[in-house]
N, C-alpha and C positions, 0 to 999 in steps of 0.2 A: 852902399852896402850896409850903410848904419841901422837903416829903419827896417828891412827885412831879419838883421838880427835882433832887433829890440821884440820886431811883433815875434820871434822864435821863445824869446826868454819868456814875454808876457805869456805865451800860450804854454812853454811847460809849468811857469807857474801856477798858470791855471788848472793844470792835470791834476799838478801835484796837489795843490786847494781843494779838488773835487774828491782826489785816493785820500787824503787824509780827511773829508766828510766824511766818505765811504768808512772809512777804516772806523772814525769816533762812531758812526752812528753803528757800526758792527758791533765795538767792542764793548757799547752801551746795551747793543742788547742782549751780548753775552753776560753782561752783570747782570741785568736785571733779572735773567734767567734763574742767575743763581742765587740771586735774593728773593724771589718768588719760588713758590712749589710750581711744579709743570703743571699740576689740575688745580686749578681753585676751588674750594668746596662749593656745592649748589644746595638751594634749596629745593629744588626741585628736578623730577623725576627726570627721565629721558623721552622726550613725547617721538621722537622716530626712532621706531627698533630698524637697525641697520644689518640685523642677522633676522634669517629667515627660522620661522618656527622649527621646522626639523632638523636646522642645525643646532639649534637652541636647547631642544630636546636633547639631543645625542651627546653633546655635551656636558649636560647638566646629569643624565642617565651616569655616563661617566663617569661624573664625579662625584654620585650620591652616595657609593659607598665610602670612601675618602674620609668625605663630610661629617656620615652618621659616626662611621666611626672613632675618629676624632672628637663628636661631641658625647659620646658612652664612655671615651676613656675620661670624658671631664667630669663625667654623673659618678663614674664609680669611684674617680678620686676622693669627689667631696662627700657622695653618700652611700650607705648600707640600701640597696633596692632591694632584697629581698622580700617575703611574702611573711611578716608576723603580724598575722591576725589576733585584735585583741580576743578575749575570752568571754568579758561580757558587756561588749560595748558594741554596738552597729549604729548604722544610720537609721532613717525613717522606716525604712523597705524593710532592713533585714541585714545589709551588704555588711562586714564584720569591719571596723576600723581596724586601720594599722597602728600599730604603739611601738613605742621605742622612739629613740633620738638619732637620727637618719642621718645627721651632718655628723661626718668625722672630726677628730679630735685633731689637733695640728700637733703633730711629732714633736713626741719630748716633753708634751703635758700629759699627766697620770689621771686625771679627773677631771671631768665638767667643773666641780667644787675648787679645784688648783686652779683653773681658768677664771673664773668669778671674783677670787682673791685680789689677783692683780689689779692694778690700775688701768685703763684705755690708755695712758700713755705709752707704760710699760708694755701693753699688747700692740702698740702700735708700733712701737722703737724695734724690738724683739719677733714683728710679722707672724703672731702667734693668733692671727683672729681666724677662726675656722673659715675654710674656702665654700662651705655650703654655708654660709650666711652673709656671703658676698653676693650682692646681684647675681640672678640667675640667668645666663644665656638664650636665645633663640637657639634652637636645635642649627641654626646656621644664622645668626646674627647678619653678617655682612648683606644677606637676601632679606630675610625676614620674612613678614606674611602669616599668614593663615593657616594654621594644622588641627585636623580633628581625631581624637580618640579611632581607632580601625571599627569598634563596635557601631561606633556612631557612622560611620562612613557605611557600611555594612548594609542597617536599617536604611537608611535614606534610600542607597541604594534599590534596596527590598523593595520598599514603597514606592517609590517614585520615578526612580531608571535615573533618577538624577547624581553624578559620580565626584564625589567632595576628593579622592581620588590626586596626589599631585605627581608629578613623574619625575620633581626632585629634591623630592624629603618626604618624610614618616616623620608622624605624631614620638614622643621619645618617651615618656612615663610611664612604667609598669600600668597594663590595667587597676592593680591591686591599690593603687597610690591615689585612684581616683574617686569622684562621685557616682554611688549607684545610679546606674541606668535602666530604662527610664528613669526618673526620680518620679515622685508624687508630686500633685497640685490642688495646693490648698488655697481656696479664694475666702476673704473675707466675710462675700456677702453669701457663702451659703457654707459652714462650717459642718451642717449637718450632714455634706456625702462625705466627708472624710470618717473612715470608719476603722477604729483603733482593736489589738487584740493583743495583749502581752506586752505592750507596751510599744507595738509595731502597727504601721499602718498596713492593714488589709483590705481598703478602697476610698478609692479615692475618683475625683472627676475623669481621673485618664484614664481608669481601668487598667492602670499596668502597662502603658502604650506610649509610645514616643507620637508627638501631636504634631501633624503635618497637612501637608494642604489635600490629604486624598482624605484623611478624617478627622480632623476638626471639625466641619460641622454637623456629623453624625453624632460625636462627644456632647458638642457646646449646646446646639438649639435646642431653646426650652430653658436654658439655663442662662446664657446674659442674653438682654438685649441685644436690639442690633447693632447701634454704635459699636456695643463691645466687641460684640462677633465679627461687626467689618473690620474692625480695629486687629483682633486674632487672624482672622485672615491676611491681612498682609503680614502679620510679625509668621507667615508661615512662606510666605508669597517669595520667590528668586526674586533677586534681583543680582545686577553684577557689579562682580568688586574686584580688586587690584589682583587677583590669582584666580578668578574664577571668572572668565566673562570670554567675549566673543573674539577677540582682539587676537594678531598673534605675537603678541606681549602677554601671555597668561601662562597658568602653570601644568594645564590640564591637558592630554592626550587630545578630546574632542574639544571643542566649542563645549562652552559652559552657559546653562543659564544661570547661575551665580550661585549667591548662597542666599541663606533667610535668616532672620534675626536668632532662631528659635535652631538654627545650627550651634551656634554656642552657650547660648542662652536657652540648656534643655528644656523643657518646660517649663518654660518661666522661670527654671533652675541657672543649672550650671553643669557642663561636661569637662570643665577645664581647658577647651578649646584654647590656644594659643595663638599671639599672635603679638606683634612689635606698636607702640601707643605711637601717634601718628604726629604728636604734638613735639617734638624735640626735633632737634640737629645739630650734629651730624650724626651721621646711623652710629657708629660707636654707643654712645649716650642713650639714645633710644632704650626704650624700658621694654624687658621681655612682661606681657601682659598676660596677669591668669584671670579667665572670666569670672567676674563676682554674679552672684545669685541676683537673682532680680524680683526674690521675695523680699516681701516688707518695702520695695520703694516707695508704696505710700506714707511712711512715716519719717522717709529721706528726706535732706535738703539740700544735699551735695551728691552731682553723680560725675563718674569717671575719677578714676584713682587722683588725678592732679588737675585734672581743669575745671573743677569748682566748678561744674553749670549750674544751675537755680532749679531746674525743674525735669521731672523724665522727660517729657516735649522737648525739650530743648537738646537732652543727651539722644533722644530717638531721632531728633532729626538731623543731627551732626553724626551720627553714626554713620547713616546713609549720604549725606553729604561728601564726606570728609575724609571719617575713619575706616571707610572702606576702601578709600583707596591713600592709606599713607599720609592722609593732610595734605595731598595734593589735590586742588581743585583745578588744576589743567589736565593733568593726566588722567582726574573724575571724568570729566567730556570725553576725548578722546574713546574712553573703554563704557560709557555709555550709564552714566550716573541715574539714579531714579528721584530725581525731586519730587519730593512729597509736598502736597497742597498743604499748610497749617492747621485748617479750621474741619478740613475732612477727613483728612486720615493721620498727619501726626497725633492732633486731638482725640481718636480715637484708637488710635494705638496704645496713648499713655493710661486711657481711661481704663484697657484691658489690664495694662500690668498693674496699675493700681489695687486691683483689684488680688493683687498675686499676695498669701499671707505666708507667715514664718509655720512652721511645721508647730503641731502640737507639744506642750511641753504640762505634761501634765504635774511635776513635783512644784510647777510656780503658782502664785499665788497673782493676785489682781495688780500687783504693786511688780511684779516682774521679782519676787523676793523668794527663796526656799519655803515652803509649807514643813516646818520642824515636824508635823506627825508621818509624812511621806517621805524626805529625804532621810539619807544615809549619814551617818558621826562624819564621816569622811568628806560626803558635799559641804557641810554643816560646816565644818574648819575651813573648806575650800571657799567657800563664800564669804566668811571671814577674812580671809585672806586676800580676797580677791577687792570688796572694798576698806581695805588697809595695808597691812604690810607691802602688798604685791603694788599697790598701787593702779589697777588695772581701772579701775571705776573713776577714777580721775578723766579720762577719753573716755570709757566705754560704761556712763550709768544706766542703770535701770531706769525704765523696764526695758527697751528695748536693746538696750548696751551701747548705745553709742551717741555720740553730743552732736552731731551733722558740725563737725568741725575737721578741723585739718589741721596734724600737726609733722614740725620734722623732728625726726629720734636724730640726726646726726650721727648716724653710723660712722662718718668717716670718720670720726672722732680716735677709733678703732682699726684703721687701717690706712695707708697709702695709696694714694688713688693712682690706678693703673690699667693695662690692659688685662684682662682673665687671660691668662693664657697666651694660645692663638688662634682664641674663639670670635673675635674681633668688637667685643665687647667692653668697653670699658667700666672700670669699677669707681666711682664718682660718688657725689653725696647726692643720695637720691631726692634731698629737699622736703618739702610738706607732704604727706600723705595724708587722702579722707580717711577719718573713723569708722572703718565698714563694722555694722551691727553684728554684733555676735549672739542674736539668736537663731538659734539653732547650726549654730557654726561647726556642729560635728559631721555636718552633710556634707562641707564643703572645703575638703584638702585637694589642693596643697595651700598653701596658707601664708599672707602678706600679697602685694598686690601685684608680685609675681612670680610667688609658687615657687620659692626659695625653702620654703620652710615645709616640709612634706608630711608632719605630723602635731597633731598638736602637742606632744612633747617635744619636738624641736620649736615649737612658737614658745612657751613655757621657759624654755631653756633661752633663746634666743633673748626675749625682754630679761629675765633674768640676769644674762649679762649687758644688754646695753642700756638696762637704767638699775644698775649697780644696787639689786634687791639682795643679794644675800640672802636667799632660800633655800634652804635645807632639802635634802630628795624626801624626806614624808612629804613636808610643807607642797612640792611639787607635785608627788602625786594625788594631792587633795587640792590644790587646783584645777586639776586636769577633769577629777570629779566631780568640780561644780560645772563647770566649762560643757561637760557631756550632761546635763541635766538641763542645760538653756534651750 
């Protein structure tokens, strides 16, 4: 009986050896559980949608008003949206600028001038740095993507039957906060159709028209070559990107044939189109993106607010590469990416915008300097100001205003880095930013490199406190008057 109770004991202890594997290797990966987050962050997108589009829809439908409106209580927190049109200041067209200082004052400070007093430290310890000069949101961050002014959405429409159109979110900026539309288009090589009247342009190569692929070349031919014209023709041309394409991972009611360069980039301009920079992660951090003009890139040497490319060729083909679908180039495939040839059409794409010039500025002189018999006392001390006390001309000299460099202000300096709210946005140091050119910069609000700052009294006001100038409200608004004369 000895050996049948031995092989008993050897076999429970073997049970027992196996439940307590069992158990360590459970309890191991109950820790580990909770020493890890449940999702690990990706870099990358989801390439199988696992819900069907018209759930996706109904959904999102659902939850657009939520959304919107949760991010209007954030707009009205931080800014004044109303409609105060300057008296005698417009853009190129006519469109009246907005004036006044759009970012609220943080509770408990009497004056802009009480705020400027202080030290960054003191504004930082005491959380008194105004909420509209915090990074500004995606109208829904956590999603992100592509949103166009309803005007613009409107026209294309018009034209083309093509619907910029998303089923879960709206453009969120007062029209009044934006750039005239159409804008004008001024090209280098023929100065002479732009046709001036009071100080306004009254013709120009578009005729007063948003330039699309049903008329560009009724517009252009006769006027660039072909390179250029073929090169205009795609910057008009669909192609599909990460909200607009065929896929049912899109944002769009119908299948989309996408969008064109010249959706955001109006006329060579700027409509303010919106949309998340594709180069960061995780989405938190990601930077809400206001579109910069794409006049004068022939005298650029840095494009895209932080990725330092070398050349437009280089930013036009990473556009479409890339930045149309989120800096994902997996999910690029998938939703049906447009590589561009180099030498045939990125090359002649860039040759077009090249050709894209800054608006007329008739009080400057050859030197990008006031003409003292044409400007106003007011420009006169504002330009003063502007290369000394203000320090502005240090990044941004003449003649074009700007040094094709990149610098960081260190805003955090000034705040606590956090989440905005529970807009899903994080408020971080936004690091180096390009020198975008400030001529003719009064075309183009909202202002910084993403439409944080909705006036250029609030740009004024903004440098003013975070490179600790100490300027007076005349001093201010004789900045603001040389600023509208570039």
């Amino acid at each position: 009986m000895e050996r049948p109770r031995r092989r008993h004991r050897l076999a429970t202890l073997a049970v027992a050896g196996f439940a307590a594997t069992i158990l360590g290797v459970s309890y191991a990966q109950e820790a580990k559980k909770k020493a890890e987050p449940e999702e690990r962050p990706s870099s990358y997108a989801p390439v199988v949608a696992t819900e069907s589009l018209a759930k996706t829809m109904a959904r999102m439908k659902a939850g657009k008003p939520e959304i919107e409106k949760r991010h209007q209580t954030l707009l009205l927190k931080r800014y004044d949206l109303a409609d105060h049109p300057a008296k005698n200041a417009t853009m190129s067209r006519g469109k009246p600028l907005q004036e006044r200082v759009r970012a609220k004052l943080p509770k408990g400070v009497k004056s802009w001038e009480a705020l400027a007093a202080m030290s960054p430290e003191e504004i930082r310890s005491q959380g008194l740095f105004p909420a509209g000069f915090l990074p500004l949101p995606h109208p829904n961050h956590p999603e992100g993507g592509m949103l166009f002014p309803k005007y613009h959405i409107d026209e294309v429409k018009k034209q083309e039957g093509r619907d910029l159109t998303r089923f879960d979110l709206d453009y969120d900026l007062p029209d009044h906060l934006l750039p005239e539309f159409p804008p004008p288009i001024f090209l280098t090589t023929r100065p002479d159709l732009t046709k001036m009247a009071d100080g306004k342009v009254v013709g120009d190569v578009s005729q007063g028209k948003l330039v699309t692929i049903d008329n560009y070349f009724e517009l252009f031919s006769g006027i660039l070559n072909p390179k250029q014209l073929e090169g205009l023709r795609l910057l008009v041309t669909p192609f599909p990107q990460q909200q607009f394409n065929q896929t049912d991972d899109r944002r769009t009611e119908r299948a989309s044939r996408g969008v064109v360069c010249f959706d955001c980039h109006v006329n060579g301009h700027t409509n303010a189109a919106t949309h998340l920079v594709g180069d960061i992660r995780p989405q938190p951090f990601r930077h809400r993106l206001d579109t910069p003009s794409l006049r004068g890139v022939n005298i650029q040497r840095l494009f895209g607010s932080q990725r330092a490319m070398k050349s437009v060729e280089d930013f036009t083909e990473f556009e479409q590469r890339a930045a149309y679908f989120d800096g994902d180039p997996v999910i690029a495939t998938k939703k049906g990416v447009n590589i561009l040839e180099r030498g045939s059409q990125v090359h002649f794409m860039g040759e077009f915008q090249a050709l894209l010039d800054f608006p007329p500025a008739p009080k400057l002189d050859v030197f990008g300097k006031l003409n003292p018999k044409l400007a106003s006392k007011s420009e006169l001390r504002g330009q003063e100001l502007f290369f000394n006390k203000a320090r502005c001309a240090t990044c941004h000299p003449a003649p074009y205003y700007t040094d094709n460099l990149m610098h960081n202000l260190r805003t955090e300096r000034f705040y606590k880095p956090g989440m905005i709210g529970d807009s899903g946005a994080m408020a971080a140091a936004d690091g180096p930013i390009k020198t975008f050119p400030l001529r003719g910069t009064k075309d183009s609000p909202p202002y910084l490199h993403d439409g944080r700052l909705l006036t250029l009294d609030d740009t004024v006001e903004f440098f003013n406190l975070i490179l600790e100038l100490k300027l007076t409200a005349e001093e201010k608004k004789d900045l603001i008057a040389f600023l509208l004369a570039l």
